[in-house]
N, C-alpha and C positions, 0 to 999 in steps of 0.2 A: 504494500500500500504506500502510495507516495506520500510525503511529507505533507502538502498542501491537503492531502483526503483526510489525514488523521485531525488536523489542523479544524476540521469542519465536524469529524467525527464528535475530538473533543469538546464543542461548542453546543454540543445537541443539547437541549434543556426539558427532552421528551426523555433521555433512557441516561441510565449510568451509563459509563463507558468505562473498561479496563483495558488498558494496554499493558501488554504481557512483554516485555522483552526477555531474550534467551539467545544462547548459543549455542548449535548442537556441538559443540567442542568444549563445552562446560558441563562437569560432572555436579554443579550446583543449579540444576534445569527445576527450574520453577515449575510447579505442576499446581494450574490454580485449579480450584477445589470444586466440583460438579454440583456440591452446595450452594454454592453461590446462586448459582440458577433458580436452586429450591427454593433458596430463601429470599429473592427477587417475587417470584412469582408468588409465595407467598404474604408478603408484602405488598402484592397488583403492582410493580413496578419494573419499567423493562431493564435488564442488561445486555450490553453486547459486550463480548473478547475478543480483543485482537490482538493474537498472537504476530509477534514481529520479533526476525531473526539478522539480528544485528548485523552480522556480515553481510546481509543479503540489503538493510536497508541504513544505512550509515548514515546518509544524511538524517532519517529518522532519529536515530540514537543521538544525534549531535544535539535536535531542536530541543526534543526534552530534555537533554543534560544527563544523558545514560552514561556512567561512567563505573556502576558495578553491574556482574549479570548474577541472578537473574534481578531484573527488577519490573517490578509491577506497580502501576499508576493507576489510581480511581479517579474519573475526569465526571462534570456535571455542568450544562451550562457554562462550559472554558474554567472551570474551577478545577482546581487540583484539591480532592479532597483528603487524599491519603496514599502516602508511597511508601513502598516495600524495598528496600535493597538488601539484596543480597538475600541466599537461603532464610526463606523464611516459615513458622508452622503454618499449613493448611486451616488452624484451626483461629489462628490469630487473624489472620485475614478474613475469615469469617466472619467472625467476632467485629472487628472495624468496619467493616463491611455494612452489618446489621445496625452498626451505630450509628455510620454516614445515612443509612436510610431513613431512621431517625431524624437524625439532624437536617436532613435535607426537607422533610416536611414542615420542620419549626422554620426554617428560612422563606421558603416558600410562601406559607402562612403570613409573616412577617412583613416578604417583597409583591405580595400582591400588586 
């Protein structure tokens, strides 16, 4: 995915967005959690992942300022809600995850 589509991706203010950065040359390959989905839709709120594999898209890893792998970014509205660097638990992500959805309602509510 090119730089300028993530750029558009992360500005959706209808779904989360995660972007997943990874190397398949990295034995610390981030495996985000099939949870997440559960607990999106549980929630009634959309997510997308977009797996992006840094060698492959470099200008990408430059724009957000990827400089460990793996790392993973929760995007809403062009907001950067929450990043992961580096091996991180399944279950912590989760966890922040379920908080940001949270939170992104009180804001919402808020910026009518």
């Amino acid at each position: 995915m090119k730089r300028t589509d993530l750029q558009t991706l992360t500005d959706s203010k209808d779904q989360f967005v995660l972007l997943e950065f990874y190397a398949d040359w990295s034995p610390g390959r981030s495996v985000v959690p099939c949870e997440l989905k559960a607990a999106a839709t549980a929630h009634q709120t959309k997510l997308t992942v977009e797996p992006i594999d840094v060698t492959q898209a470099p200008d990408a890893s430059e724009a957000f300022m990827i400089d460990t792998i793996p790392s993973v970014l929760l995007y809403r509205g062009g907001i950067l809600l929450q990043r992961w660097d580096g091996p991180t638990n399944p279950l912590v992500i989760l966890q922040d995850f379920e908080q940001a959805i949270s939170e992104w309602a009180v804001y919402e509510a808020c910026h009518e």
